[in-house]
Every structure is written in structure tokens, then in C-alpha cells.
DRENVEXVO-456502 format. One record per atom (N, C-alpha, C): atom name; x, y, z. Coordinates in nm, 3 decimals. Layout:
residues N
+-------+---------+---------+---------+
: lumdo :    east :   north :      up :
+-------+---------+---------+---------+
:    CA :       X :       Y :       Z :
...
+-------+---------+---------+---------+
//
This chain:
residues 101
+-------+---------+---------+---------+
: lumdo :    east :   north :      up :
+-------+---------+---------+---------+
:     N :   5.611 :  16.942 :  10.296 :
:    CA :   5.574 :  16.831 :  10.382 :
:     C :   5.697 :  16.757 :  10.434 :
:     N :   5.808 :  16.740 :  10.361 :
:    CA :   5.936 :  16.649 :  10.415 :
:     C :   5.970 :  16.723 :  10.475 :
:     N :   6.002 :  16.882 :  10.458 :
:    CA :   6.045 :  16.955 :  10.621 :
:     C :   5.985 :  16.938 :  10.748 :
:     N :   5.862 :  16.903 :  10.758 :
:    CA :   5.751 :  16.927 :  10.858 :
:     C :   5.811 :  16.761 :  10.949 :
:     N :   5.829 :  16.682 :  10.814 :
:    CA :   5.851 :  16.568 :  10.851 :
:     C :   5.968 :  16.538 :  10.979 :
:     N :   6.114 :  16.578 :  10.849 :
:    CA :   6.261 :  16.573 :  10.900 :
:     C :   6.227 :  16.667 :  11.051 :
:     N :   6.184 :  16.782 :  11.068 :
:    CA :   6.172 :  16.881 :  11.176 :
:     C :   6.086 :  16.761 :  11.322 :
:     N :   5.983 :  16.705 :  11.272 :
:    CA :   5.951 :  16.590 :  11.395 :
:     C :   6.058 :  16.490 :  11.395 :
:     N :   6.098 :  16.440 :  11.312 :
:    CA :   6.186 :  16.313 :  11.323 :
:     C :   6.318 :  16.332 :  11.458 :
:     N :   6.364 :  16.516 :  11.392 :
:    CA :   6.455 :  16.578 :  11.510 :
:     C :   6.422 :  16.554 :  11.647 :
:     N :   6.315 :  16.599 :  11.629 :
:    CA :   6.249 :  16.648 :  11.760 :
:     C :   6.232 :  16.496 :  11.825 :
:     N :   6.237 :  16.416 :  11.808 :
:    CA :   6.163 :  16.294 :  11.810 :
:     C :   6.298 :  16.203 :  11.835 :
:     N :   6.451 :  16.221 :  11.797 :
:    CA :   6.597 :  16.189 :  11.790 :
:     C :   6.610 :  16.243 :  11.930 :
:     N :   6.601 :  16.384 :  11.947 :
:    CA :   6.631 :  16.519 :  12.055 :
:     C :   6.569 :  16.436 :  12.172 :
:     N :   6.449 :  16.440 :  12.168 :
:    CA :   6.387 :  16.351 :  12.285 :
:     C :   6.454 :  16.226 :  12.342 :
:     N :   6.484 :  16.131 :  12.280 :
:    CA :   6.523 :  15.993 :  12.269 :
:     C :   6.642 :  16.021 :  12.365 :
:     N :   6.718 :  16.119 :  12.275 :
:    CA :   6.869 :  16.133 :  12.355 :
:     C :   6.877 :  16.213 :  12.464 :
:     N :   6.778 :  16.276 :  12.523 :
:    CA :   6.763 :  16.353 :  12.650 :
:     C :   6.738 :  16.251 :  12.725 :
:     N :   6.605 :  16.127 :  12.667 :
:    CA :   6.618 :  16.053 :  12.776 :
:     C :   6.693 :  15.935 :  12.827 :
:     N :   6.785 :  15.910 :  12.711 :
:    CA :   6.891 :  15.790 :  12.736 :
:     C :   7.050 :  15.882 :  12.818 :
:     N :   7.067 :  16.006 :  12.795 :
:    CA :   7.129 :  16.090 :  12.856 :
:     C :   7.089 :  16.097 :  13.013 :
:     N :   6.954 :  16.136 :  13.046 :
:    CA :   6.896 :  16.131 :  13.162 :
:     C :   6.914 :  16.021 :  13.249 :
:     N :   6.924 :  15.927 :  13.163 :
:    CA :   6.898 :  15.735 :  13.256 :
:     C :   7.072 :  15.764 :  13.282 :
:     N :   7.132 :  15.801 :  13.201 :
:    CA :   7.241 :  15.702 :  13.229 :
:     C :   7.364 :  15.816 :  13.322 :
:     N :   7.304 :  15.976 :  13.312 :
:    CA :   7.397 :  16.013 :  13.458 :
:     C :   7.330 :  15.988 :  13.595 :
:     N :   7.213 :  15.935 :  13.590 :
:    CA :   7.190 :  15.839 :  13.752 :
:     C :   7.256 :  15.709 :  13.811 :
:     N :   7.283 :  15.645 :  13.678 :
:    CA :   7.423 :  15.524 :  13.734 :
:     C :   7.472 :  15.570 :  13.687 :
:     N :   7.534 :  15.454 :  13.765 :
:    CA :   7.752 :  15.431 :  13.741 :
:     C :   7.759 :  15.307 :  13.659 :
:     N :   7.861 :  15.410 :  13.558 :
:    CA :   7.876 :  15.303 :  13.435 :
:     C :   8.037 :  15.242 :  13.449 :
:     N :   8.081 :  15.145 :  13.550 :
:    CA :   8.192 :  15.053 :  13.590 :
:     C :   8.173 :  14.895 :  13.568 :
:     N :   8.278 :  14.846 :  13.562 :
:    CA :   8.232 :  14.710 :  13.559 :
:     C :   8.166 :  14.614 :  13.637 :
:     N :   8.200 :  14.719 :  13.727 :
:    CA :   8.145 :  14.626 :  13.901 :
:     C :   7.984 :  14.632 :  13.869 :
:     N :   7.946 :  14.730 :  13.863 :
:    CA :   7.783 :  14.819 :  13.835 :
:     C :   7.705 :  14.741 :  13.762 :
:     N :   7.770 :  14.807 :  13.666 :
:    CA :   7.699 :  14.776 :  13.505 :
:     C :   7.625 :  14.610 :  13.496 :
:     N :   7.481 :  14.631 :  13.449 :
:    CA :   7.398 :  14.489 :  13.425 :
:     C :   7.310 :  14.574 :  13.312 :
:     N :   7.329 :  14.469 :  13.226 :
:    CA :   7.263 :  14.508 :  13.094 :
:     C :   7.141 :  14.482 :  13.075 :
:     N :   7.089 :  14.335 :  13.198 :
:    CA :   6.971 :  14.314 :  13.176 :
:     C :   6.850 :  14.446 :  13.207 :
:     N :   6.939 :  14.490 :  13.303 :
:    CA :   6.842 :  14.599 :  13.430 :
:     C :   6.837 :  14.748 :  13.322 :
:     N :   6.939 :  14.760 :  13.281 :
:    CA :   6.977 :  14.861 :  13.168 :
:     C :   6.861 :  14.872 :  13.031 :
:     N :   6.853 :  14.744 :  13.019 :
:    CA :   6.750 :  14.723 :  12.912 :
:     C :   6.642 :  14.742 :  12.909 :
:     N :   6.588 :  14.673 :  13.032 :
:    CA :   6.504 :  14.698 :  13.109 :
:     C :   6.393 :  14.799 :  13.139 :
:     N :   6.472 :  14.905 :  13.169 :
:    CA :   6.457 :  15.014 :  13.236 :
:     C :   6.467 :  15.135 :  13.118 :
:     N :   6.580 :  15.140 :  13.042 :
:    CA :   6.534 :  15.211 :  12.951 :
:     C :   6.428 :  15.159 :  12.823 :
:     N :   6.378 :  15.078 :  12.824 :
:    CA :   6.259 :  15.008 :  12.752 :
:     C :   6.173 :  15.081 :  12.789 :
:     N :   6.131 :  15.076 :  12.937 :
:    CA :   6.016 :  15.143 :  12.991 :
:     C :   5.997 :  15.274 :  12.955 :
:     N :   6.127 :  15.381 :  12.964 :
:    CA :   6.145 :  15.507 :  12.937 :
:     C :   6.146 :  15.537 :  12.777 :
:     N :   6.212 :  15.463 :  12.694 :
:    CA :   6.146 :  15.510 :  12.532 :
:     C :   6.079 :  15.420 :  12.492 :
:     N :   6.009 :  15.339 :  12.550 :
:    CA :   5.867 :  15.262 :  12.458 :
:     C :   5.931 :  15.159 :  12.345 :
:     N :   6.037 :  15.124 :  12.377 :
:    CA :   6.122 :  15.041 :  12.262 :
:     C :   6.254 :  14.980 :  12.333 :
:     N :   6.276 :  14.865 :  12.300 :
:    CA :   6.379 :  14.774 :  12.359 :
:     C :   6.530 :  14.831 :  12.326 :
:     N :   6.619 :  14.872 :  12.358 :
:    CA :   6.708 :  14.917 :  12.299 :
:     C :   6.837 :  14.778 :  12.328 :
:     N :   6.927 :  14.829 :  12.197 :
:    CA :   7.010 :  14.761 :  12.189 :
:     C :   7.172 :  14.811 :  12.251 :
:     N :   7.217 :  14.707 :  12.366 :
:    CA :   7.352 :  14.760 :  12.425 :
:     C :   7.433 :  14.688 :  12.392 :
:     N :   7.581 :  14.750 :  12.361 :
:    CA :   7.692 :  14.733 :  12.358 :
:     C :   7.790 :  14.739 :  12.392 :
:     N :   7.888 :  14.628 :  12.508 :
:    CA :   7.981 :  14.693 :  12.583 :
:     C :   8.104 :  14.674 :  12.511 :
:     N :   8.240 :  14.740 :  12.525 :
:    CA :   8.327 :  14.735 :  12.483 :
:     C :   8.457 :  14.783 :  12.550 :
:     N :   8.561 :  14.661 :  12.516 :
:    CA :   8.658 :  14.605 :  12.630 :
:     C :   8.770 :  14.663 :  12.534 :
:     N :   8.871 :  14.694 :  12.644 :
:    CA :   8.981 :  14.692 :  12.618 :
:     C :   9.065 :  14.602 :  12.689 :
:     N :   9.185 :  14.529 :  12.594 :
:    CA :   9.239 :  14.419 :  12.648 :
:     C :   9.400 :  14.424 :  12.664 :
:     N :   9.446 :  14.389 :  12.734 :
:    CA :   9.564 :  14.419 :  12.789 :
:     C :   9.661 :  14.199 :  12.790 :
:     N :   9.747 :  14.240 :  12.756 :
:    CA :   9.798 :  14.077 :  12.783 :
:     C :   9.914 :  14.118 :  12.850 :
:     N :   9.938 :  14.066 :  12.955 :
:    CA :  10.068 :  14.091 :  13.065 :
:     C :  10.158 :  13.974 :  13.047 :
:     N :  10.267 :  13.978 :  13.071 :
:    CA :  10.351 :  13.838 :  13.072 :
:     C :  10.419 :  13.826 :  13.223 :
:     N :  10.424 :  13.775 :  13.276 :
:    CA :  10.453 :  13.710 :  13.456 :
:     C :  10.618 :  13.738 :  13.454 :
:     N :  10.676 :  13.786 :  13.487 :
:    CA :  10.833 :  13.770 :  13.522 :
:     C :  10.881 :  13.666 :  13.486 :
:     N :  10.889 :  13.538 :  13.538 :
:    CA :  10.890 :  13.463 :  13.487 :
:     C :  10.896 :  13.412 :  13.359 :
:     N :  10.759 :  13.472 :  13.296 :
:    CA :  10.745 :  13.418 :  13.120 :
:     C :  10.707 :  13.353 :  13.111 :
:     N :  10.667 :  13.265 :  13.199 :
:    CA :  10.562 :  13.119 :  13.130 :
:     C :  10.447 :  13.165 :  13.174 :
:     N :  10.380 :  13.292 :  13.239 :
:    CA :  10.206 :  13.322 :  13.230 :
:     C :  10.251 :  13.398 :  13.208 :
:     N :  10.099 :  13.431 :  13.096 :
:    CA :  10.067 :  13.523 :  13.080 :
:     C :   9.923 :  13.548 :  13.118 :
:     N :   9.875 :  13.690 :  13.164 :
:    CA :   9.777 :  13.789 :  13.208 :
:     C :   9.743 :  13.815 :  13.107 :
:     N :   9.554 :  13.812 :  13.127 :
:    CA :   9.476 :  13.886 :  13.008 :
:     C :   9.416 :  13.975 :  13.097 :
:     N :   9.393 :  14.117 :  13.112 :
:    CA :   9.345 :  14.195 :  13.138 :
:     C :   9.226 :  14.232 :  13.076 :
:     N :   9.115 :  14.271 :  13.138 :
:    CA :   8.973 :  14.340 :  13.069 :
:     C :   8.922 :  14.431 :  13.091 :
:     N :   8.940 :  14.572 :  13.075 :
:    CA :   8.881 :  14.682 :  13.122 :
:     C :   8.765 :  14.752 :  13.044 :
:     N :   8.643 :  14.780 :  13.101 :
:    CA :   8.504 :  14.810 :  13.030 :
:     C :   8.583 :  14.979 :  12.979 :
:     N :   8.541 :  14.980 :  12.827 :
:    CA :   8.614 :  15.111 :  12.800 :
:     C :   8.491 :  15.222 :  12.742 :
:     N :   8.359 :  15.116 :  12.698 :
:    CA :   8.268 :  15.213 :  12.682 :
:     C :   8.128 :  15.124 :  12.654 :
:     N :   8.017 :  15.210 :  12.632 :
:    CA :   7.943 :  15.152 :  12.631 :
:     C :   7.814 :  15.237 :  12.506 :
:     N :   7.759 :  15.143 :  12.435 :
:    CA :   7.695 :  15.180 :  12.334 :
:     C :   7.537 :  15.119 :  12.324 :
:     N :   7.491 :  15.216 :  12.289 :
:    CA :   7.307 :  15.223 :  12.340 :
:     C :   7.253 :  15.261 :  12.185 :
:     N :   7.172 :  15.167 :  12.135 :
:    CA :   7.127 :  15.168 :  12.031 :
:     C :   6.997 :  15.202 :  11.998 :
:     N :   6.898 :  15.289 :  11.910 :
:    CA :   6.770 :  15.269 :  11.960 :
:     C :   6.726 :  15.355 :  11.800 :
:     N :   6.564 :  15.361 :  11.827 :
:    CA :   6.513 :  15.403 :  11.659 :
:     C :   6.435 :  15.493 :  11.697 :
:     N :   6.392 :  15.590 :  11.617 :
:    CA :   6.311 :  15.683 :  11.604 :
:     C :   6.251 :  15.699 :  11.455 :
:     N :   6.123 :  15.797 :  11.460 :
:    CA :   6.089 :  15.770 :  11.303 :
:     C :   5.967 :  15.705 :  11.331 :
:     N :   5.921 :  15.647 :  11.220 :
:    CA :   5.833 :  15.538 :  11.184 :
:     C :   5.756 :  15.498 :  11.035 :
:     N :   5.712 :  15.370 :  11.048 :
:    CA :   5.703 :  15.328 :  10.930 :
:     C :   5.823 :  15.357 :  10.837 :
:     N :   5.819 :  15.397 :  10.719 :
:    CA :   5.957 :  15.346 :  10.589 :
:     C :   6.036 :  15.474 :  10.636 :
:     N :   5.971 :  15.558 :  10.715 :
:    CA :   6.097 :  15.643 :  10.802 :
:     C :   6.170 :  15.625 :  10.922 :
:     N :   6.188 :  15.489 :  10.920 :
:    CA :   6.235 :  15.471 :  11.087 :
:     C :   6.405 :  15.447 :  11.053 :
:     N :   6.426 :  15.552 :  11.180 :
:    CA :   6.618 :  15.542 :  11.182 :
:     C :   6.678 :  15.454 :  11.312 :
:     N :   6.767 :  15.463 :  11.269 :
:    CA :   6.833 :  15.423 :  11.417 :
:     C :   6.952 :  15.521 :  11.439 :
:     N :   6.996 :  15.546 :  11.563 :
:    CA :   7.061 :  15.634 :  11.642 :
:     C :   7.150 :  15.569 :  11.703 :
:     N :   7.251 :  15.589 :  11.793 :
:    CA :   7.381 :  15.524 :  11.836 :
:     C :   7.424 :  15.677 :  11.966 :
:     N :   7.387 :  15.625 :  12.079 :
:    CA :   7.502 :  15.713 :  12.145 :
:     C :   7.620 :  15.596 :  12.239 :
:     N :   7.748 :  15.691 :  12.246 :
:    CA :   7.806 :  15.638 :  12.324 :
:     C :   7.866 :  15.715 :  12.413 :
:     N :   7.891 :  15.607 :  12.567 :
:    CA :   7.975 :  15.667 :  12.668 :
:     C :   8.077 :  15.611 :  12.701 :
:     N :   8.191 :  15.662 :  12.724 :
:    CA :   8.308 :  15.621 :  12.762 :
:     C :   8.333 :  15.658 :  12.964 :
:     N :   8.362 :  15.516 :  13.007 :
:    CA :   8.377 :  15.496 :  13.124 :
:     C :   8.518 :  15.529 :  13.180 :
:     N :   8.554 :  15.524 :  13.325 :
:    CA :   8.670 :  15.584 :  13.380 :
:     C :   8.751 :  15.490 :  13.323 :
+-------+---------+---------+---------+
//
């Protein structure tokens, strides 16, 4: 019975990530783009469950010729999509991520 189980749970992971794979080579994942509300949104509708996003910056500090400014730089370096499969006292959670230009 736990094989029959683990074997849907796959199948059921496999799915999830075809369709958060699917959503996300139709946009563009840039900083200009990217809205998390619409993101949420939208893949809610597509797996039946609110998923959880995560963006993540890389930061740069510049110093001005000068020397008295300094530049903080922010570049979106990736982005992380959280979501569950399973159910009841078998429910997991999953994590994919993509890394942007």
C-alpha cells in the first residue's frame, strides 16, 4: 500500500512541476516584468493551491569616484515557487527554482 501511495504522491509532484514549468516559460522572469501578485494569482488557478514566491537579489555596493557616495545596486538573481502536494498527514512541500538573466 505505501508503494501505491509514494508512486501517486510522484505522480502528483511530476504534475505540479510540469505545470509551474509550463506557467513560467510563457513570461519573462526580469525585474521590469515580474509581479508577484499576478504570479500568484494565476498559478493558484492552475494548481488549485496558493503558492508561495520568493524573489532573490543580488546586491552590489559601488563607491562614486569621489568616495563620499556610495551605490547600492539590486539585481533580481532568481526566483523561488513554493507549493504542496500529498494530502492529509502526507502532505509535502516542493521548491522549484529559476534563475534569471
Amino acid at each position: 500500500m505505501k508503494k501505491i501511495i509514494k508512486i501517486k504522491m510522484d505522480e502528483i509532484k511530476k504534475l505540479k512541476e510540469k505545470q509551474i514549468n509550463d506557467y513560467i516559460s510563457n513570461i519573462l522572469l526580469n525585474e521590469e516584468t515580474i509581479d508577484i501578485d499576478s504570479m500568484k494569482s494565476e498559478l493558484g488557478v492552475i494548481l488549485g493551491e496558493m503558492p508561495g514566491i520568493d524573489l532573490e537579489y543580488k546586491t552590489e555596493h559601488l563607491l562614486v569616484e569621489d568616495g563620499k557616495k556610495a551605490v547600492r545596486k539590486e539585481k533580481l538573481e532568481s526566483v523561488n515557487i513554493y507549493y504542496t502536494y500529498g494530502e492529509g498527514s502526507d502532505l509535502r512541500f516542493g521548491t522549484l527554482t529559476y534563475l534569471t538573466d
